[in-house]
C-alpha positions as CSV (number, residue, x, y, z in Angstrom):
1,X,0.0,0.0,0.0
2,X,1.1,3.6,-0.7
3,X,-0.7,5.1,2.3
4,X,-1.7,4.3,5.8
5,X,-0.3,4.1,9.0
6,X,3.2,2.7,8.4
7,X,6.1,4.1,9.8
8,X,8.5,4.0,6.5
9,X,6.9,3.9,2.9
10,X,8.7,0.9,1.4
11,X,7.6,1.2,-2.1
12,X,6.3,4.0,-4.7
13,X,3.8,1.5,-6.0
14,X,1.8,-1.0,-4.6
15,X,3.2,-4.6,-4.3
16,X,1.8,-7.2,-6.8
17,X,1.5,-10.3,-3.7
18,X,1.6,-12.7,-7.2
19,X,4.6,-11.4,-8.3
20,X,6.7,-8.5,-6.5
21,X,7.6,-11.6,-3.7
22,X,11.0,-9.8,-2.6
23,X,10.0,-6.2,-3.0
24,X,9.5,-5.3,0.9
25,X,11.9,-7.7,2.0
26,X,14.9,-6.0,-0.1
27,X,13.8,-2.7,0.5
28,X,13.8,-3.0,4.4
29,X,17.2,-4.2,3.9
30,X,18.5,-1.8,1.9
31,X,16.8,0.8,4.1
32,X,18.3,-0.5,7.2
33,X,22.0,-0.9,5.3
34,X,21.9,2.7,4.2
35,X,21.0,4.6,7.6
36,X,22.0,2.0,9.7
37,X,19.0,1.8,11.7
38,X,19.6,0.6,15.7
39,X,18.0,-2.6,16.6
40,X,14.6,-0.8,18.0
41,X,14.6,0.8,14.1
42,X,14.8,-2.2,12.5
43,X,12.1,-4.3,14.3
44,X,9.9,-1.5,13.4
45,X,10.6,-1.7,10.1
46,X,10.6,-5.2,10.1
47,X,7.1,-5.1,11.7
48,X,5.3,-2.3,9.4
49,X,7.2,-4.7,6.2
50,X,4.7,-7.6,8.1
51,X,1.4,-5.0,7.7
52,X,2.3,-4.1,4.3
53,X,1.9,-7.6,3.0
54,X,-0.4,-8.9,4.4
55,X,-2.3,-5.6,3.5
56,X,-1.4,-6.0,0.1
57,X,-2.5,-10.0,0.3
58,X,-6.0,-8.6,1.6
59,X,-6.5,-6.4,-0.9
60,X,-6.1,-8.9,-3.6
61,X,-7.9,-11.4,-1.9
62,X,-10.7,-8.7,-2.1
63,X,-9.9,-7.3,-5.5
64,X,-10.3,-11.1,-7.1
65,X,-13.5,-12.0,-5.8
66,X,-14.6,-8.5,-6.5
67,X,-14.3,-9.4,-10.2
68,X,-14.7,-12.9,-10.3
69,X,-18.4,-12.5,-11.5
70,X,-16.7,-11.9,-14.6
71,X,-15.2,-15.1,-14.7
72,X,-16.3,-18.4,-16.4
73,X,-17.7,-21.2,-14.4
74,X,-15.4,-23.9,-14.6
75,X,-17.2,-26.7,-12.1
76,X,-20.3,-26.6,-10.7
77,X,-21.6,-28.4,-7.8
78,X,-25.2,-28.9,-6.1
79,X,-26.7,-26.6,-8.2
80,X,-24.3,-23.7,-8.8
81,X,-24.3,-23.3,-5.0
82,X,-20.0,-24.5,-5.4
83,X,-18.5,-23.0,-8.2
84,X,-14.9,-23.0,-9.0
85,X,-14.1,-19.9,-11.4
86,X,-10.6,-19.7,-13.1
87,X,-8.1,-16.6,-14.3
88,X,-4.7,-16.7,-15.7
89,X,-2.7,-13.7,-14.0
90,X,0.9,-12.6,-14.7
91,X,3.8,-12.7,-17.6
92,X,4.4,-16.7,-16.4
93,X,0.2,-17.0,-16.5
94,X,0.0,-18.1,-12.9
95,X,-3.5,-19.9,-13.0
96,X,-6.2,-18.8,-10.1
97,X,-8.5,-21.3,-8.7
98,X,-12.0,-18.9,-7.1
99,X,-13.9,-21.5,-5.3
100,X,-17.1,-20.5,-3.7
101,X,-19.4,-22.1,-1.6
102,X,-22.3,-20.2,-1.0
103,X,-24.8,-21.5,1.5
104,X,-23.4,-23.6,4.5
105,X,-26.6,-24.2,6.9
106,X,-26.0,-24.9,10.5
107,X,-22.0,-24.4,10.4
108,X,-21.3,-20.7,11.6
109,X,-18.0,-19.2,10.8
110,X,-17.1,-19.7,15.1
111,X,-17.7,-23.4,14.0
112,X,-14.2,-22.9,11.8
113,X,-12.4,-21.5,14.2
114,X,-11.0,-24.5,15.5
115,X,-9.6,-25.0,12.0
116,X,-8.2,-21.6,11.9
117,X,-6.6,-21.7,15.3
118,X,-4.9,-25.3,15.1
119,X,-3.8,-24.9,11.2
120,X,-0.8,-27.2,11.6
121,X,-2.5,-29.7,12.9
122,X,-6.5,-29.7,11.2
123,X,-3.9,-29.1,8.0
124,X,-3.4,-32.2,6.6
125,X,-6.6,-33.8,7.5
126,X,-8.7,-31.5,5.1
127,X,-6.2,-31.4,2.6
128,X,-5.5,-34.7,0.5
129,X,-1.9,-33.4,-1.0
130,X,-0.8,-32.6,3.3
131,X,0.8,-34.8,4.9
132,X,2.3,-32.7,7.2
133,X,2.2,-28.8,8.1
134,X,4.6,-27.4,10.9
135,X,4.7,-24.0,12.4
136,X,9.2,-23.3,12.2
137,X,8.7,-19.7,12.6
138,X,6.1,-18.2,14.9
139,X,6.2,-14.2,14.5
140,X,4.6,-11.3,15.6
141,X,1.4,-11.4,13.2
142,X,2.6,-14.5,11.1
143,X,3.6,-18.1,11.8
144,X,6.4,-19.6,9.3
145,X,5.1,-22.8,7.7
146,X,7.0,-25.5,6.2
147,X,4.4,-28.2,4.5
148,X,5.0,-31.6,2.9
149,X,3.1,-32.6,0.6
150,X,2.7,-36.5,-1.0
151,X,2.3,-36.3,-4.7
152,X,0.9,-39.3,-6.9
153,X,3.6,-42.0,-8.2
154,X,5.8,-41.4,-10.2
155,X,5.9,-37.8,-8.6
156,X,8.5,-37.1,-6.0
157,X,6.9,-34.9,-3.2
158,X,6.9,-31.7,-2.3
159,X,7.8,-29.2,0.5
160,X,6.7,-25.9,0.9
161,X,7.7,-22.6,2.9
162,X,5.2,-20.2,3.3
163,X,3.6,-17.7,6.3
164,X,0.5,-18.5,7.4
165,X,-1.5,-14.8,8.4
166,X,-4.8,-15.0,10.5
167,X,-7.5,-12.3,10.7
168,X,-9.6,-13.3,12.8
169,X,-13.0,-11.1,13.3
170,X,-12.1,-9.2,10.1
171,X,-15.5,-7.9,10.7
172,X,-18.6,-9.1,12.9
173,X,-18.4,-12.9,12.5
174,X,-16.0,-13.0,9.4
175,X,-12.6,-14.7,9.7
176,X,-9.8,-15.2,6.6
177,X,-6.6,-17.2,6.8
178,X,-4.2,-16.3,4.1
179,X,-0.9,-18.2,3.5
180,X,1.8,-16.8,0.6
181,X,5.4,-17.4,0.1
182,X,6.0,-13.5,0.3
183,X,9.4,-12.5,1.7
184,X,9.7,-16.8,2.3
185,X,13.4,-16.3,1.4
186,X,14.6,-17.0,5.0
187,X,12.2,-19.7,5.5
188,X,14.0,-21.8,2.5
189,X,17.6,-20.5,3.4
190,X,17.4,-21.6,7.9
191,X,14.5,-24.3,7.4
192,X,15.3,-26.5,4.1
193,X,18.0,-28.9,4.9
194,X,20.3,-31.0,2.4
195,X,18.5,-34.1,3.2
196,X,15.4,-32.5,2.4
197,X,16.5,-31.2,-0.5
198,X,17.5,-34.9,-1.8
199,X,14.4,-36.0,-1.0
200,X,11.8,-33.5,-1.8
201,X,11.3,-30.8,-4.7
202,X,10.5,-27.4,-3.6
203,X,7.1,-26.2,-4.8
204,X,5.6,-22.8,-4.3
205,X,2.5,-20.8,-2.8
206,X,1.7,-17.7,-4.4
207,X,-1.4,-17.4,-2.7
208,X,-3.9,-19.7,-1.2
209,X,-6.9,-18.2,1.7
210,X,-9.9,-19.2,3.2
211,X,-12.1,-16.8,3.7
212,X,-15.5,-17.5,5.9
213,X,-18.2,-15.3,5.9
214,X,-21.7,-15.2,7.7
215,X,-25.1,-15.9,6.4
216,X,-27.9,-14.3,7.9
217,X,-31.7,-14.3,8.5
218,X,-34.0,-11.4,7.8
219,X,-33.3,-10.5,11.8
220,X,-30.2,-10.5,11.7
221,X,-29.0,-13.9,13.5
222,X,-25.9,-15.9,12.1
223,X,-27.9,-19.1,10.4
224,X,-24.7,-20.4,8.5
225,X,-21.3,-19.5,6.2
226,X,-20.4,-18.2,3.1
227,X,-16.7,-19.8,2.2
228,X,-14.7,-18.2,-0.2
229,X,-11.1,-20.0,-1.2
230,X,-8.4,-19.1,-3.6
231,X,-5.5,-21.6,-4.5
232,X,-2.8,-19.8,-7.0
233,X,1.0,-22.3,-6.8
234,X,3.4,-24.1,-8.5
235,X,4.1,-27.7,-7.8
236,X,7.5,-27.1,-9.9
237,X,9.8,-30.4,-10.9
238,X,8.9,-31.5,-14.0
239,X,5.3,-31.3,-13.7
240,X,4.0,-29.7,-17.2
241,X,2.1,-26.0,-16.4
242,X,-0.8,-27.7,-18.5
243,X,-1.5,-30.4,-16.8
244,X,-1.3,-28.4,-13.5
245,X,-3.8,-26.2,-14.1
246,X,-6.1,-28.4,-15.8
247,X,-6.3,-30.1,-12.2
248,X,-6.5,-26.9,-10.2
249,X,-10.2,-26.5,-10.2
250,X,-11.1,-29.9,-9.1
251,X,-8.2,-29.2,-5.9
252,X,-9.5,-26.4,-5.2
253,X,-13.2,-27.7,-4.8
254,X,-12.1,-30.9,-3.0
255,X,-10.2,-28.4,-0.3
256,X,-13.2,-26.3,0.6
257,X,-15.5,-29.9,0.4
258,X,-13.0,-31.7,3.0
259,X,-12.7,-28.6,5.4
260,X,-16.3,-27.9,5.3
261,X,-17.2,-32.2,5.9
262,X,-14.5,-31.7,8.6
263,X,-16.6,-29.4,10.7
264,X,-19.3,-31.0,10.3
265,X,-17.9,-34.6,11.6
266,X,-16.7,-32.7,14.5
267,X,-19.7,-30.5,15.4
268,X,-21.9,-33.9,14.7
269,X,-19.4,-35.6,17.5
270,X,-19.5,-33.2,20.1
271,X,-16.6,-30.7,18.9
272,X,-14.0,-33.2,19.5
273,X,-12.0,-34.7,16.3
274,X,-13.3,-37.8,15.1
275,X,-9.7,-38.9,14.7
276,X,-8.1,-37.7,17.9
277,X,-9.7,-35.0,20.6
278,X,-6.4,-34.4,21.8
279,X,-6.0,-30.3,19.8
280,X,-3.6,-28.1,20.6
281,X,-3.0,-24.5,19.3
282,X,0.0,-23.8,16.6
């Protein structure tokens, strides 16, 4: 963002979240090796760095289901209430995955919270790629994520590094998680070890959020949710663009189907997981 209550303006131009991945990162860094900021300088700027992207991250989130009307529907489900819309973005034509579900009755967004709250662990239980999602990094307004994912044979699997940003209560009864590889570098260069590195391919997140909404009655009274997703990556190696983005919808619609049959398993049995009632927070 060009405005707003930051302490240093880091760019002349807004940050593109799908591309400009480095932009605040550098520029914080070159700011701080110029004027040699003291220590108390620099974790400001390192904090205001953490508001401008996931500012920016918000604001596209916002700006891409603001348009996606526009957009042709590319699956359908119970009637048109999920749809998965489709964009290609960008000079490398990073494909978008909009996945909607409209009407959730009897699962509030409060109900999700428990998602939202454990992430690391609800992860890979709603997620059929996930094996595993650990919290490496835990920040001031972010967590660090590091992910592993198990990809069909012949497919080696992947791993990726990503922050994970929560805002919760966005507005009355509205929650989005968002999780982008922005400013990630550090992640990958203190968190990705050699035997890693032998053993998995490193894949990417541009951009991937849940975003729950309310549903109301004429009076006013939470009745259900409104789920919005967004899935924009890479799964690198030598996986053809094609043929990732011709499976990109159908993720994207089994995602919010899983997290949403999650609640409801776990509402149905009392608000313990069926699996293992044992939850803790990241």
């Amino acid at each position: 963002p060009t405005e707003g209550p930051w302490c240093i303006r880091l760019s002349s131009k807004p940050i593109d979240p799908l591309s400009d991945c480095t932009t605040i990162t550098m520029s914080a860094r070159n700011l701080r090796n110029k004027f040699k900021y003291s220590a108390a300088q620099s974790i400001r700027i390192d904090i205001n760095s953490k508001q401008s992207v996931v500012k920016s991250l918000e604001s596209k989130v916002v700006e891409l289901f603001d348009k996606a009307e526009e957009l042709p529907v590319t699956l359908s489900r119970q009637n048109g209430n999920v749809e998965v819309r489709t964009k290609v973005e960008g000079e490398e034509g990073r494909m978008i995955s909009l996945c909607e579900f409209k009407e959730i009755d009897n699962l509030v967004p409060d109900d999700f919270l428990v998602f939202l709250d454990n992430f690391s662990k609800i992860f890979p239980k709603v997620h059929d790629l996930v094996s595993s999602a650990k919290v490496i990094k835990p920040e001031v307004g972010r967590d660090g994520i590091k992910a592993l994912l198990d990809m069909p044979f012949p497919m080696s699997p992947r791993i990726m590094f990503y922050y994970k940003y929560l805002l919760k209560n966005r507005s009355p009864d509205e929650h989005m998680l968002i999780l982008s590889e922005v400013e990630n570098e550090e992640l990958i260069e203190e968190f990705f070890d050699e035997e890693e590195k032998d053993d998995y391919v490193l894949g990417r997140t541009f951009l991937s959020v849940y975003w729950i909404m309310p549903m109301k009655d004429e009076s006013g009274k939470v009745t259900g949710s409104h789920i919005k997703y967004i899935w924009c990556g890479d799964m690198c190696g030598l996986i053809p663009k094609w043929i990732q983005d011709s499976g990109s919808p159908k993720t994207s619609l089994d995602a919010i189907k899983r997290l949403v049959e999650y609640i409801t398993e776990r509402k149905a049995n009392g608000g313990k997981d069926p699996d293992d009632s044992d939850d803790e927070d990241d």
